[in-house]
Structure formats: C-alpha cells, structure tokens
N, C-alpha and C positions, 0 to 999 in steps of 0.2 A: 679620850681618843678611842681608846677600846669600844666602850659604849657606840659612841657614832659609825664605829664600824659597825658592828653590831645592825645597830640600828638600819643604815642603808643598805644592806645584805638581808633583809628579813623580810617573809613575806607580809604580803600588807593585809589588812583587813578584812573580812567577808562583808560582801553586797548584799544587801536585800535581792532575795530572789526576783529575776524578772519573771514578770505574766504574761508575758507576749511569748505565747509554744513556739509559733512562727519561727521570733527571733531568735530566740532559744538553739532551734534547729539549724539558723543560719550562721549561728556564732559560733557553736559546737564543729558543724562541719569547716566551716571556713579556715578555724583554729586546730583542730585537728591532724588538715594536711598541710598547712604551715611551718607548725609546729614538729608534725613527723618528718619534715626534708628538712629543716635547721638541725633536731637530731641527730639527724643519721648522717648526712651529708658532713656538717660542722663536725662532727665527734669523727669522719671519718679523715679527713682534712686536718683536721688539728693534730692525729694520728703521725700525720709526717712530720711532726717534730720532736716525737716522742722517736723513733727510728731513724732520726737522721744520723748518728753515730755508725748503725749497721752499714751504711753504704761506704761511708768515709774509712774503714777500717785500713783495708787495704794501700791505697796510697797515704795513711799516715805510716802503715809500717815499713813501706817500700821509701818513704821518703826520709827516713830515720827518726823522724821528730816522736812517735811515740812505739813502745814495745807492744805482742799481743797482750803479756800481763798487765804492761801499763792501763791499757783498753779494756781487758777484764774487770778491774776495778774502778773504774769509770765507769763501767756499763753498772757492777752493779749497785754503784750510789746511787741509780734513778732508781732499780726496784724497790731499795731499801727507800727512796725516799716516798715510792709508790704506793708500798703495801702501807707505810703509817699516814700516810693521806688520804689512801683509799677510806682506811676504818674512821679519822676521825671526819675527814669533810663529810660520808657516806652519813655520818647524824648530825652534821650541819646542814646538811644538803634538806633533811625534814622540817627543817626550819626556813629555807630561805626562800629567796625571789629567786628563781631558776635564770630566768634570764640574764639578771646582774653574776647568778652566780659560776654559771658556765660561761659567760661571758669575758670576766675575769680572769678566770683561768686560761682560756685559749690566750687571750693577748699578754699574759706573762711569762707563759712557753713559749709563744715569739718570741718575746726579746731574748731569752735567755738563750733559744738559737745563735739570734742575731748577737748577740755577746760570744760566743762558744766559738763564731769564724774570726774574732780579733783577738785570739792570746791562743799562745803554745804553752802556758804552765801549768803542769798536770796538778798539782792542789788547786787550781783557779776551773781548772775541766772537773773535778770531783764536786766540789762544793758547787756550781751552777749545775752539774746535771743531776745533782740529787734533788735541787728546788726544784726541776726540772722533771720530774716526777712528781714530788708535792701537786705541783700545779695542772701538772696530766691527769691529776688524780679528782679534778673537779668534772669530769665527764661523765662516768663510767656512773654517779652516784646522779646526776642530773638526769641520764637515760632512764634507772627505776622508778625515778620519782615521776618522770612523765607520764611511765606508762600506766604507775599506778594511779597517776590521779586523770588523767584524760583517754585510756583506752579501760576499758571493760575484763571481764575474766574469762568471758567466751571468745575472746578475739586477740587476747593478752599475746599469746603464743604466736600467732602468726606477725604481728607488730613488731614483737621483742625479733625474732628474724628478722625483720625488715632492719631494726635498728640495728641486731648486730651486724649489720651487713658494713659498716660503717669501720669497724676492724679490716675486715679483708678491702675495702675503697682505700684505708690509707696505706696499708702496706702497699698496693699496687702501686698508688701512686710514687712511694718512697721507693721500690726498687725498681720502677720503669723511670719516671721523670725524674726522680732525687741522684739515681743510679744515670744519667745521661747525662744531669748539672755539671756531674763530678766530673765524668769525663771527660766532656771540653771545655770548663771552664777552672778545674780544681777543686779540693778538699771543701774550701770555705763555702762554695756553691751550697755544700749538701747542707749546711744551715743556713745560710740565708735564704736561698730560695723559700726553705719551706716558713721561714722564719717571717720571710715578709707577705707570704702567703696569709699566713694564718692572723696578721694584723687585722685585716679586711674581712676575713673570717668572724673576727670578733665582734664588728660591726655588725656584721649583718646576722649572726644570732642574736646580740642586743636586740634588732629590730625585730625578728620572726618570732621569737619564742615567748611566751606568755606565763604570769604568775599560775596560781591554781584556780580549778573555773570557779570553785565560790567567790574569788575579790574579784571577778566580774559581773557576778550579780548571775551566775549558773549555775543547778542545782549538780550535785554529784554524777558522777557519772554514773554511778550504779543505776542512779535515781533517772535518767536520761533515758539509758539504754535497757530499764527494766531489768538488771542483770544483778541481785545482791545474792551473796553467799552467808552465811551463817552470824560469819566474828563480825560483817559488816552492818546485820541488824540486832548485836548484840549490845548491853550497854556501851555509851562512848569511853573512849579513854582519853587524856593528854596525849598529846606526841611524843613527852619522854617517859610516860607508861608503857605508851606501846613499844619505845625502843626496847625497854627494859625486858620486855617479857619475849624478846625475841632468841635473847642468854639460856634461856632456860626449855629453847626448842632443840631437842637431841636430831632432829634430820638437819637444822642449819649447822651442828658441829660436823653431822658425816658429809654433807656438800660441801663444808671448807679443807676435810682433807680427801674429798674426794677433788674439788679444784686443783689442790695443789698438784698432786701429781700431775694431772693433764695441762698444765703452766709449764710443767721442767720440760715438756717433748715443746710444747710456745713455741717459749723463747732459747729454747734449743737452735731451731730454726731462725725464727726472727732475728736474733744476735750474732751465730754465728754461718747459716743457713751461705749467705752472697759470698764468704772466707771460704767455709767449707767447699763449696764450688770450683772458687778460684785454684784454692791447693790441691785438693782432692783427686779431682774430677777434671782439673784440666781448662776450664772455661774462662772466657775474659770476663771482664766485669758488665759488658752491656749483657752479654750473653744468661751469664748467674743472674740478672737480675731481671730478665725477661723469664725465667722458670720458674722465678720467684713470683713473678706476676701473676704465672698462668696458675699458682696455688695460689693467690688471693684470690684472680679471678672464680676459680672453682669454691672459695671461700662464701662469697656471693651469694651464689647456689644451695649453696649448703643452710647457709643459718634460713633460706627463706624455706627449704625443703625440709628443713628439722619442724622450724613454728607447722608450718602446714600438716605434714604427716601427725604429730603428736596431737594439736588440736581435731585433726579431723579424722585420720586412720584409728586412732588410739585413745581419741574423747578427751583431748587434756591429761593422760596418763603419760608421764614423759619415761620415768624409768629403760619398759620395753626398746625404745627409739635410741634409747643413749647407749643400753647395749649392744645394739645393732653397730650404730658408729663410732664405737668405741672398740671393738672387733677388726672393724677394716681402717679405724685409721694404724692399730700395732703392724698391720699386715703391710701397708704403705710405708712407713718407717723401716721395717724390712730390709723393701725393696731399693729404696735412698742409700739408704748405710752398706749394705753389702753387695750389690749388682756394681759391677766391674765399668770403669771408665769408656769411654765413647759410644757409649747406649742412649743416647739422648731423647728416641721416643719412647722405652720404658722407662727412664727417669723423671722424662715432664707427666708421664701419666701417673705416673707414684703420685709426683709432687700433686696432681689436681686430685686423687683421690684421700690425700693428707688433707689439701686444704679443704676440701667438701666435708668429711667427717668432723677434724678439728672444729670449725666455725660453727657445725651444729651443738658439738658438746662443750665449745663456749660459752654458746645462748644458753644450756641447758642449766651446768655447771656453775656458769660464772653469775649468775641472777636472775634466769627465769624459774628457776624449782625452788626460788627465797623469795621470789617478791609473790608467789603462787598461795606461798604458805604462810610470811609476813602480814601481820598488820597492815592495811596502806598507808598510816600515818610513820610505819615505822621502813620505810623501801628501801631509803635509802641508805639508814642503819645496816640492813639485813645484806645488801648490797657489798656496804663497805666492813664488814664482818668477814665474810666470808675472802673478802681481798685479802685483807691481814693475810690469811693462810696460803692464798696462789705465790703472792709474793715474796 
C-alpha cells in the first residue's frame, strides 16, 4: 500500500529531449505562466484555510464554546504540525509529481476545514488542526521546487516575490471575506467558506501545474535560459545527495534561526493580530479585519519590491535589502503596540508598512537565500529545513 503511494506521488521519467527550439520555446513559455498563477494564486487561496481559526476567534470566545487558552493550543497544533511537515514533505517534495503533490494537499486542508465547522470538542479541533498543518505544509515546499526547476537564477528573485505574494493574497482574503463570512453568517462560515473554496482550488492546480520539464522532453532550465552557476555544471549528484549536503551548509543553519525570529512577530499578528484589535484598540471585527487587509495588501508590494530591488538594485545580493526591511518593519511593530487607541490612520499605516517589509523578509528568510545557495535537486529539502526552525 506504501509503495503504491509512493509510486503515484513520484515524479515520472525523463523524455528524450525535443529538437524542435521552436517548440521548446513554446512549451517553456506557455508552462511557465501557468504554472506561475497556479502557484501563487493556489498557494495563496489555500492560505485561507490555514487561518481560518484567526477570524473565528472572537465569537467562539464571546459564545462560550471555547477559552482564549483553549484556542491558544488549538492554534498551536497546526505550527507544530507545520514545522514537522514543512521538513519532512520539503524532501518529499524533491521527489515528487508537483502537481499530484500540491494538489493533495490543498484538497485535504479543505476538508479538514470543512470537518472543524461540525463539532465543538476541543480534542477533535486539536487533532484535525495539527493535520491541518501537516497538509498546509505541502505548499510552501512545492513553491522551491518550481522555481528551482522552471525559473533560472537571474530571475529566481523577482519570481520568488511574485510567488510569495500568495501569503499576503490569503491573508487578505481570510481577514476581508473569511472576516465577513463570520459575521453574517457565524463561526462555521469561517471554515467552510474557505473549505469549500479550496476543493475546486485543487482541481484546478491538478490541471495547471506540471511535472519537471525533463519528463516533458525539456531541457533544464539553466540549459534554456543559458543561465548555469558553478554546483550546477559540476559533477551530478542523486537528489538524496544533494539533500544531504545541504546539513552541512553553516548559512542554511544562520537562515533557520534567523527565520525563526521573524515567524514569532508572523504569527504574532496573523494569530492574534483581528483579537488584538477587537480588545485593544477598540474595533469591530469587519473593521480589524479590513486593517488586517490593508497589511496583506501592502504585503503584495513588498515580496515583489524585495525580488526586484535585490535582483536588480543589489545584483542578487540579498543580505543589504533584508537589513533594510528588517529596520523598518521593528519600527512598525512600534508603532502598533504602543500608539494609543483611536488613531486609525497611523495604525493602518504601521499596519501597511509591517506588511511591505515582513513579506519581503519572508521571500528572503523563508526560501529565497536556500534555494539561492541549495542544490536544485535539493530545494525543497533546503526549503523545509529551515521551516523546522520558523515554526
């Protein structure tokens, strides 16, 4: 039974190369931009099922059925179930069919939504939102491994922003329309909605998204785009060579606890962020979570202003760049946490200059400065490495 799993999750064979440049060019491109909206788009969509709990907090506490502690450890059975799915799917993920395997996962965090709005028994909400992570965790490892095997390393950076833009699309969509479910239709809304959402999600990355271009009969990308660096015209390795050798990189240890910290200010926010509001600050729930928006929206901006600046300000040199927004997002956190109740235009400006910096040193932090320095047989490894430690 193992094996057959196995086996249908695996990528498939290499093609013989085609000799038609032509087609070649037509396939590449065609697949490309496919390929990049299924990513970004799916991964930012499926995102609302990963945060459907943030929205719902409030009237489960206002309704008696769960405590904030309760909810506390609810919430953090999905990182816990995150951070060990991130690492191990992140080196399944070098092995598989991308599409079967993101696939998968999006339509198993649906249902577990869709399960989470029929029962109030907090051991039955613990144990499905820790799978509930597991299965969040097939994303995150699907994005490295696209971009390393179909975008290039001169253009890695601006892409990887494109993709992370797909964080800040689901939060939006989770604290504008998840945050609207709830409140005319109740609690249960904020997971079905996205729960049934992301059914159809799954479908249609099934259809969009594509194996690696050799088992289409494609040559490498490097080879495409005339773009090879050094490890990539050095002897080949296995894919669980190249995993291996990524343990024994001292920058992917400092990017895993350099991750972590920039994770605890996250989901500082993302978890308690629409509460903190309501208590705090005084706000109703549409309100909290239209500020919540206007930092995903700015989140947007951010992860595509990070790839660009670094790629093209700084030549691929990311360090400089992450200093930079790493500087002004302490400075926005600040401003949130200590600026006095009914200031609403310097609080939604905190909030957009939090989420423009955070989203850049996502991209940076969370997979672009591993999958830069990784192996590309090894991305998604390198990827789900350095998860372990955010979460």
């Amino acid at each position: 039974m193992i094996k057959k799993i196995f086996k249908y999750f695996a990528t498939a064979a290499d093609q013989p190369i085609i000799q038609d440049n032509d087609k070649i060019d037509s396939l590449f491109r065609k697949h490309r931009f496919r390929i990049m909206l299924a990513v970004t788009v799916g991964y930012g969509i499926a995102y609302t099922c990963r945060l459907a709990l943030s929205v719902v907090k409030k009237p489960l506490i206002d309704g008696g059925i769960m405590s904030a502690e309760d909810l506390g450890i609810i919430g953090s059975a999905l990182f816990y179930g995150y951070a060990l799915g991130k690492f191990t799917n992140g080196f399944l993920a070098d092995h598989a069919n991308i599409k079967k395997f993101f696939a998968m996962g999006v339509l198993l965090s649906a249902l577990v939504n869709m399960l989470m709005g029929r029962t109030e028994l907090m051991w039955v909400w613990i144990v499905l939102w820790g799978l509930n992570g597991w299965f969040q965790a097939f994303g995150a490892p699907t994005g490295a491994v696209v971009l390393s095997q179909w975008f290039s390393n001169k253009e890695r950076g601006r892409f990887y922003g494109i993709w992370s833009t797909g964080h800040a699309i689901g939060e939006g969509l989770t604290f504008v329309g998840s945050g609207a479910l709830v409140s005319f239709f109740g609690w249960q809304a904020g997971f079905w909605g996205p729960g049934l959402l992301c059914v159809f999600v799954a479908v249609w990355i099934y259809l969009y998204i594509q194996d690696r271009p050799a088992t289409m009969g494609l040559p490498s990308i490097a080879a495409w785009k005339n773009d090879y660096i050094k490890s990539e015209q050095s002897k080949p390795m296995t894919t669980w060579k190249s995993q291996a050798t990524i343990l024994k990189l001292p920058t992917i240890w400092i990017l895993g606890l350099a991750s972590a910290t920039m994770y605890v200010t996250r989901y500082a926010i993302n978890s308690w962020g629409v509460l903190y509001l309501q208590e705090a600050k005084g706000y109703s729930l549409i309100e909290a979570g239209s500020i919540l928006g206007i930092n995903t929206l700015a989140g947007i901006i951010g992860c595509v202003a990070y790839g660009y600046i670094s790629d093209k300000l700084f030549k691929a040199k990311r360090p400089p760049v992450t200093l930079i927004f790493g500087i002004l997002e302490i400075g926005a956190l600040f401003i949130i946490f200590l600026s006095e109740p009914g200031q609403p235009l310097l609080l939604t400006s905190a909030f957009f200059l939090y989420g423009f910096t955070l989203s850049g040193l996502l991209a940076a932090l969370g997979g672009l400065f591993a999958i830069d320095i990784a192996p590309k047989k090894a991305a998604g490894a390198a990827m789900g490495f350095i998860g372990i430690f955010s979460y």
